[in-house]
KOLLUMBA-308067 format. One line per 5 residues: their letters; for each residue x, y, z negated of C-alpha. Coordinates in pm, 1 decimal. Layout:
<atoms>
A) X,Y,Z ~ ...
</atoms>
This chain:
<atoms>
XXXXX) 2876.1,-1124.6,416.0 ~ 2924.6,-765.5,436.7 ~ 2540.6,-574.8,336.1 ~ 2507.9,-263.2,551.0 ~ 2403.3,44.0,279.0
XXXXX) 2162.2,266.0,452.0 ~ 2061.2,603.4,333.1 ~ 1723.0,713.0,442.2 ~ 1631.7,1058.6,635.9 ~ 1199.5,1090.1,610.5
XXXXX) 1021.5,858.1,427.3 ~ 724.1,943.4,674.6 ~ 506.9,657.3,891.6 ~ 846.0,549.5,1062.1 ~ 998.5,470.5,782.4
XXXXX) 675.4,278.1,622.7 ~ 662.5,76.2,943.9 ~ 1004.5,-16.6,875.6 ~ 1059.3,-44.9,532.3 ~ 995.2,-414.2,587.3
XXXXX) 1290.1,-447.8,782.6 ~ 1502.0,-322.5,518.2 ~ 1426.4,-619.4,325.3 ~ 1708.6,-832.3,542.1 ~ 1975.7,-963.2,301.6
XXXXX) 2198.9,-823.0,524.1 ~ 2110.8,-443.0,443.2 ~ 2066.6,-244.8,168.1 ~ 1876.4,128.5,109.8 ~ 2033.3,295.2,-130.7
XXXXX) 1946.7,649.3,-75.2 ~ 1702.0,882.1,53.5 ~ 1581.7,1220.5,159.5 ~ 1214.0,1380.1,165.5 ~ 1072.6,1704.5,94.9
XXXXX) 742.7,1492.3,-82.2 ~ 843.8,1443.1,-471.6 ~ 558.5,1193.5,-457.8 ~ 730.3,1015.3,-192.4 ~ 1095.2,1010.2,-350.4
XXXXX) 968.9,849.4,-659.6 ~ 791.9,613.9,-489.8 ~ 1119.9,524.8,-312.2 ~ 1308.8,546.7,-674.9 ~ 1091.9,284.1,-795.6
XXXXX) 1046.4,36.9,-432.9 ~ 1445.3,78.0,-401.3 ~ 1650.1,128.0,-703.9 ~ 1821.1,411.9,-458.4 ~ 1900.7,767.5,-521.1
XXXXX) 1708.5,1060.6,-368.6 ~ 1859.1,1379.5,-238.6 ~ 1746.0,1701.8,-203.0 ~ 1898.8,1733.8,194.2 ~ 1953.9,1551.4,464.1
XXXXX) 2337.8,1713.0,442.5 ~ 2342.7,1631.3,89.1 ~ 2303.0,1250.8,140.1 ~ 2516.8,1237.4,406.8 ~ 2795.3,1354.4,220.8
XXXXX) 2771.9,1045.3,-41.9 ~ 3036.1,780.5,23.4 ~ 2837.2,504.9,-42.9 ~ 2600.1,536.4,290.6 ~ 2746.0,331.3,608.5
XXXXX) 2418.1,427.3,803.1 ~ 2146.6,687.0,803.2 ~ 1851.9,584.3,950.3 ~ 1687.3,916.1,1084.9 ~ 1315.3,902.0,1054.9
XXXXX) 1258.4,1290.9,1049.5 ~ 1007.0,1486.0,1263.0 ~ 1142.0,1448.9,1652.1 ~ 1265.2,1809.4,1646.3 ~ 1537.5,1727.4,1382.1
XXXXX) 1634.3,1412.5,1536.6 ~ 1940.2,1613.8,1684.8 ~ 2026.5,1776.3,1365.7 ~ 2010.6,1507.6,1121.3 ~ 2192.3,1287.3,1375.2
XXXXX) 2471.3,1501.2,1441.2 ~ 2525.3,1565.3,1084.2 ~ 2507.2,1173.6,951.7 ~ 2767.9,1111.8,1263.9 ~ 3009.1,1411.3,1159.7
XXXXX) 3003.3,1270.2,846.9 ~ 3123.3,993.1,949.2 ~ 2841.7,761.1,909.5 ~ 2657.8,549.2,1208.0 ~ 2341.2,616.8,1322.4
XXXXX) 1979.4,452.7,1409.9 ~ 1741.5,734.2,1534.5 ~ 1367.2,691.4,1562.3 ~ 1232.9,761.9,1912.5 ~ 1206.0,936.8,2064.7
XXXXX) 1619.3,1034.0,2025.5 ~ 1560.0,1417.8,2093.8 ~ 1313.9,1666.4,2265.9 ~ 1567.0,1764.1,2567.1 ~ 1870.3,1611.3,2738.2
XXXXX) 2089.6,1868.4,2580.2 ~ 2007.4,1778.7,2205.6 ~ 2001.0,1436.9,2350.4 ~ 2364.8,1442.3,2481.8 ~ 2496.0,1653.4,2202.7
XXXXX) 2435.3,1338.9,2003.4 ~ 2615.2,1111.5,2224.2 ~ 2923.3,1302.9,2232.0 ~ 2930.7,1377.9,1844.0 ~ 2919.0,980.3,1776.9
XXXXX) 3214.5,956.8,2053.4 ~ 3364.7,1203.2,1902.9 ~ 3408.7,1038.1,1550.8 ~ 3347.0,670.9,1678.6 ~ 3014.8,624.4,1469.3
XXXXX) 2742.1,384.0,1620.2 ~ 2460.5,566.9,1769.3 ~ 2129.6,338.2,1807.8 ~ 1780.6,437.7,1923.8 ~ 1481.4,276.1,1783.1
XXXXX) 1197.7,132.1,1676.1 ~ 1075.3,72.2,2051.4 ~ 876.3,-180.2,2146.2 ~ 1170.8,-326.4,2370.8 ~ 1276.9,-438.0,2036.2
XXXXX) 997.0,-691.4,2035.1 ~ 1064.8,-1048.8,2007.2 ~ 826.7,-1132.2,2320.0 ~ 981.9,-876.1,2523.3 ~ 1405.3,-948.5,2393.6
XXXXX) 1236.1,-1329.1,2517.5 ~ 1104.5,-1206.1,2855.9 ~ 1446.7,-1016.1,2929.1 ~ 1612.3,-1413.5,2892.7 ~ 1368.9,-1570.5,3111.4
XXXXX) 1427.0,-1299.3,3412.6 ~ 1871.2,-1255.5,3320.1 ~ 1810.9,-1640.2,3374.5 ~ 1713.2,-1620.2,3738.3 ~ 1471.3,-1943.5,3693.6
XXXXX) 1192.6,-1733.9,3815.8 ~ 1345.8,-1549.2,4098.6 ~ 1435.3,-1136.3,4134.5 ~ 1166.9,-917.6,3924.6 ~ 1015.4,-743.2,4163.4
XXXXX) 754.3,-516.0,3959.4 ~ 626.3,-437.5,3640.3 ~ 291.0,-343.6,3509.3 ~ 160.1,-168.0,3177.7 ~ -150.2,-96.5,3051.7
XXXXX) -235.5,57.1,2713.5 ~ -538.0,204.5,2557.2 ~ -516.7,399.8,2231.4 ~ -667.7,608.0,1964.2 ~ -322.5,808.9,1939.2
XXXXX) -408.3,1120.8,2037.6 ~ -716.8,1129.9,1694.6 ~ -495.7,956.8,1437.6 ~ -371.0,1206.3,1158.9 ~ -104.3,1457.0,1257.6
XXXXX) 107.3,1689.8,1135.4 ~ 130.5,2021.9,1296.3 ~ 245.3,2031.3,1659.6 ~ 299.0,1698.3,1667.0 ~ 47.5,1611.6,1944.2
XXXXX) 317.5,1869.5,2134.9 ~ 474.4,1568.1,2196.0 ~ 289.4,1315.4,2250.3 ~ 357.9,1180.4,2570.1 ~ 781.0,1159.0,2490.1
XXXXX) 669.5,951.1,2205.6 ~ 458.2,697.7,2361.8 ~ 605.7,670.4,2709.5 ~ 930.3,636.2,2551.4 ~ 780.2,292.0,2458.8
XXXXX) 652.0,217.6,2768.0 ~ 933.0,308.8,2977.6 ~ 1229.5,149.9,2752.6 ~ 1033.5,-172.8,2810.5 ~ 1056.8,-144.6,3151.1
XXXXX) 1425.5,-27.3,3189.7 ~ 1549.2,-338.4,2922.5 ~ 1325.9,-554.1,3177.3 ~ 1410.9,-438.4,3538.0 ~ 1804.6,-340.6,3440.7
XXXXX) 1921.6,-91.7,3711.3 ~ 1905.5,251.3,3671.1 ~ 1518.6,473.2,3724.6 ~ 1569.9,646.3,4050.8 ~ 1244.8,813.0,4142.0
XXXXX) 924.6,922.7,3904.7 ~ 564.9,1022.9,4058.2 ~ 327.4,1061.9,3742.3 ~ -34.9,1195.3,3645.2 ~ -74.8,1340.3,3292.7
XXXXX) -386.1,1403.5,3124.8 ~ -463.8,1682.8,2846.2 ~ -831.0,1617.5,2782.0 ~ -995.9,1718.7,2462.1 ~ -884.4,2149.4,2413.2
XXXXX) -917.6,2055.3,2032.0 ~ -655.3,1834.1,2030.4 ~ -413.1,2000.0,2314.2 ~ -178.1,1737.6,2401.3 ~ -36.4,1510.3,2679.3
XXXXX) -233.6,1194.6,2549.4 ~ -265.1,998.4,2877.4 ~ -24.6,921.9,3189.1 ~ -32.9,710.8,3483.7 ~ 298.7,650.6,3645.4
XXXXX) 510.5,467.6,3941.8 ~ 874.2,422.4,3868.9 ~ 1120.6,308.8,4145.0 ~ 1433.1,134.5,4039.5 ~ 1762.5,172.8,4249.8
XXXXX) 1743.5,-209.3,4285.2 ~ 1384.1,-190.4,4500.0 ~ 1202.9,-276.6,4189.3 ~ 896.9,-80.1,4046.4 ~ 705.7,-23.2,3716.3
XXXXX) 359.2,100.0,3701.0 ~ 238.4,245.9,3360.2 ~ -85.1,353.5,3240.8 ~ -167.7,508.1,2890.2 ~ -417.4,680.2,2773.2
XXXXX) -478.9,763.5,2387.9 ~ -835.9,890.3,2323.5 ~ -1023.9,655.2,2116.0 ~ -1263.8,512.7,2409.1 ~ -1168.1,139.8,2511.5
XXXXX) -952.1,-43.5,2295.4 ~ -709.6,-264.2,2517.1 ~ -625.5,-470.8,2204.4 ~ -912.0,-653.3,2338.0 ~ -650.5,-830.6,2547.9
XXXXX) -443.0,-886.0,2287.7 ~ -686.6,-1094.4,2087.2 ~ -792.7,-789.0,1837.3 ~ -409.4,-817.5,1722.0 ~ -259.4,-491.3,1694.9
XXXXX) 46.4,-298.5,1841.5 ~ 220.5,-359.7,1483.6 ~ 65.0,-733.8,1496.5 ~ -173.3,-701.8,1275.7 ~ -560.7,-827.5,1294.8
XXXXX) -760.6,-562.8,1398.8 ~ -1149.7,-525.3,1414.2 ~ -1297.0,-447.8,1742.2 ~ -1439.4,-120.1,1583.1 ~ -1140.2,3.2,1435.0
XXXXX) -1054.4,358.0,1602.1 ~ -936.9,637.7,1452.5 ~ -1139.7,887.6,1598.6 ~ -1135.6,1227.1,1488.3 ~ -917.4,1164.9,1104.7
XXXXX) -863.7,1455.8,922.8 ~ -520.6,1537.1,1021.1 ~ -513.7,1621.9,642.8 ~ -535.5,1258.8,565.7 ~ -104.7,1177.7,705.8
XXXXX) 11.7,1204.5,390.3 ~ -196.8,1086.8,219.2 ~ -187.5,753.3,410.3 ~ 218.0,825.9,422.1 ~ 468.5,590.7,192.9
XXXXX) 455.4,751.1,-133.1 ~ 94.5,902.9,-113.9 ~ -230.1,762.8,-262.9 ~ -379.9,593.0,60.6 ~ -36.3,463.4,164.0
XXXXX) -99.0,63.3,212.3 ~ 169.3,-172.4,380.6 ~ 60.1,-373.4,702.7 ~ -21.1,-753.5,728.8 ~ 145.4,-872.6,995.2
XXXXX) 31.4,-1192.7,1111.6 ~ 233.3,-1178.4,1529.9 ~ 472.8,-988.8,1698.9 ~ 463.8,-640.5,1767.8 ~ 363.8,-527.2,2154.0
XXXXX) 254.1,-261.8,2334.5 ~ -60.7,-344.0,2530.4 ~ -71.3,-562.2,2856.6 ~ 241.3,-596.4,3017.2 ~ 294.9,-819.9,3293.6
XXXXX) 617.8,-876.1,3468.3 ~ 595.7,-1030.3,3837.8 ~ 923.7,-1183.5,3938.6 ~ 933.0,-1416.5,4281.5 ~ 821.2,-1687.0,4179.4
XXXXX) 588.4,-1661.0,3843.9 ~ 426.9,-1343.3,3658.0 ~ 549.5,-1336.5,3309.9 ~ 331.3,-1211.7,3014.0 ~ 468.9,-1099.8,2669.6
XXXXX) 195.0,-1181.8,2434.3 ~ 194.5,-1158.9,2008.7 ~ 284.2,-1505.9,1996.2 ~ 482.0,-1567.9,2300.3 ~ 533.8,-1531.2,2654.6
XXXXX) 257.8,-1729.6,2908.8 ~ 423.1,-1777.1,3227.8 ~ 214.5,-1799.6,3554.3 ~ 454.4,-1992.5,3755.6 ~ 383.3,-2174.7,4142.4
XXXXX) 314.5,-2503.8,3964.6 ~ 268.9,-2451.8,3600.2 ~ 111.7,-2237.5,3372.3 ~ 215.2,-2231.6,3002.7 ~ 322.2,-2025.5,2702.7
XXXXX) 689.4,-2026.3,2536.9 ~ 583.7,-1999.1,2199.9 ~ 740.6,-1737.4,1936.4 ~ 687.9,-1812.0,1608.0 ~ 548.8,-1509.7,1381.5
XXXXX) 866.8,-1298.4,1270.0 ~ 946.9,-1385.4,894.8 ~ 1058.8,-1000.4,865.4 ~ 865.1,-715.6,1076.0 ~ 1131.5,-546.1,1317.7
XXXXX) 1413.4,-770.3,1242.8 ~ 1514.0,-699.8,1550.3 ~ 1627.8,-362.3,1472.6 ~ 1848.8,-519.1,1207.3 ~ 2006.8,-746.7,1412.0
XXXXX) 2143.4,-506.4,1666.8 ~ 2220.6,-256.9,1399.0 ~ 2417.9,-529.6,1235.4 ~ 2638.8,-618.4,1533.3 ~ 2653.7,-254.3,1631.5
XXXXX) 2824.8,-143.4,1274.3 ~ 2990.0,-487.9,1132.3 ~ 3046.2,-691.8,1420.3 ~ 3130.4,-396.8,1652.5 ~ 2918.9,-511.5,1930.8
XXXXX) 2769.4,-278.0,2206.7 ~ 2389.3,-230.1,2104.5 ~ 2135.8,-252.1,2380.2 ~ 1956.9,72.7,2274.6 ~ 2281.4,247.1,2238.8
XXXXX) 2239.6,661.8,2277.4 ~ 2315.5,648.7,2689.4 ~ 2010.0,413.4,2704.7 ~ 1778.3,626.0,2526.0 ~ 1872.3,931.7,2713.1
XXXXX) 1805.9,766.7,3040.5 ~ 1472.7,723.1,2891.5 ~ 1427.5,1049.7,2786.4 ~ 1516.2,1155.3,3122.8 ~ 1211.2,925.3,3245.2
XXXXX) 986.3,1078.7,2994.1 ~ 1092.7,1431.4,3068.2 ~ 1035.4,1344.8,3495.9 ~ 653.5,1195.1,3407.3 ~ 644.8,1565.5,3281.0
XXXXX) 793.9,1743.9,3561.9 ~ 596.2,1515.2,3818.0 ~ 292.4,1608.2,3703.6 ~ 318.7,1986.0,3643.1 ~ 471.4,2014.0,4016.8
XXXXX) 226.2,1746.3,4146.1 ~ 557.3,1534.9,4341.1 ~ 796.3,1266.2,4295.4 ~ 1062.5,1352.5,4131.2 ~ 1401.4,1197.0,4208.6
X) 1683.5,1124.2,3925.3
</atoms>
């Protein structure tokens, strides 16, 4: 079996969330890239790998197949552009860029030089949801007709960086909307969205209500809001959106945004997650013709005409293996990936209309 070798771009909180993932016997990190010392030696002594001083550096080292870019959002572009014209494939945290033009400049550079381009961690990736996608392709239940989503956060008070909170809606609607574009297939034809910037000492767009409209006559409503009031775990069973037990009181209101690094890989408050379910991304329920489907931690209930019942998902023996899986037959097998770069930047495009829709108070039409 060929192991992928993966070099590393940020050893931030995307990369701690999916350094589990990287434990797959069919990858292998061998290199990394951070400006934290702390956070390089950490990585020395986790991986056995060898840290670089650059992104461009690393990228240059013949031993890397894929660079997984986990750098602040505005370097997506950047770092992705120069792993690909290196000639190494790509998986790109979400969101994949800040505007369709970085966005597309990254699609044509892996054309260009024939290296996969993937898109990811989203929470389409989830088991529950990858499940729910088979049940709908599979007809049993009749067309989907609409979609509904409902999460409530603390994301707006948990530690940030600077001007991170800048963009806070393209990184949580990009969840939120890639779930509903793997589910409902077809292509997002019409956005009419509220935004809400609440709190001036934390200026950012930390809550959204929107109505998609799918070319197919299907819609999506999606709700988010992050500001630390109700906690819509609560439906969830107090697991969290990384499938973890939570306790009903467990908000991060108001953390020191001097605290990220600290709670980073590599500094001292830096603790790995245990996951006890899948991954999700607050209520989501899927209404097809003839039963409502649920994604849940540990399955999916279906609410059919003459049976209710859950299909039952065992909890993942690696977090986000997933993401391996389709990076796997992306590289090795040659396979197309479902979160390929196109996808991503239609979702970016949805992310970018919630914006426009709510600034010019109208629908906007793709």
């Amino acid at each position: 079996m060929k192991k992928l070798r993966i070099g590393v771009a940020g050893l931030g909180r995307a990369f701690s969330l999916m350094a589990p993932a990287f434990r797959d016997p069919r990858v292998q990190v061998v290199a990394a890239t951070d400006p934290r010392a702390e956070a390089r030696a950490r990585f020395e002594s986790d991986f056995q790998g060898k840290s670089f001083a650059s992104v461009e550096e690393m990228c240059a080292d013949p031993g890397i197949d894929l660079v997984y870019v986990a750098t602040p959002h505005e370097l997506h572009a950047p770092h992705a552009c120069a792993a690909l014209s290196a000639g190494k494939s790509v998986l790109v945290e979400k969101p994949m860029a800040l505007t369709l033009e970085d966005g597309r400049r990254m699609i044509l550079a892996a054309r260009h030089t024939g290296g996969q381009l993937v898109v990811g961690h989203s929470h389409s990736f989830d088991a529950p949801i990858l499940h729910a996608k088979k049940l709908i392709d599979s007809q049993s239940f009749g067309a989907l007709r609409m979609i509904t989503g409902l999460y409530f956060t603390d994301f707006v008070y948990r530690p940030r960086r600077p001007g991170e909170l800048a963009a806070a809606l393209q990184n949580q609607a990009a969840h939120h909307v890639d779930i509903a574009r793997v589910l409902a297939g077809g292509r997002v034809r019409s956005v009419r969205a509220f935004t809400g910037d609440w709190d001036r000492a934390r200026p950012a767009n930390g809550a959204y209500s929107c109505l998609l409209g799918f070319d197919h006559g299907a819609s999506a409503s999606l709700t988010y809001s992050g500001y630390a009031h109700f906690d819509s775990d609560e439906f969830t069973g107090w697991i969290g959106e990384l499938g973890q037990r939570k306790h009903p009181s467990s908000v991060a209101k108001h953390a020191p945004d001097e605290q990220k690094n600290a709670r980073n890989y590599g500094g001292p408050q830096f603790k790995e997650l245990e996951r006890v379910a899948h991954e999700h991304f607050g209520m989501l329920i899927v209404s097809c013709e003839k039963a409502d489907l649920r994604p849940l931690p540990d399955g999916v209930m279906i609410y059919g005409d003459a049976e209710r019942r859950l299909d039952p998902l065992p909890p993942p023996r690696i977090p986000r293996v997933e993401v391996i899986d389709e990076i796997y037959a992306a590289v090795v097998e040659g396979k197309a990936p479902l979160h390929s770069g196109e996808s991503a930047l239609a979702t970016l495009q949805v992310c970018l209309a919630i914006l426009d829709s709510a600034r010019q108070g109208k629908e906007i039409l793709l």
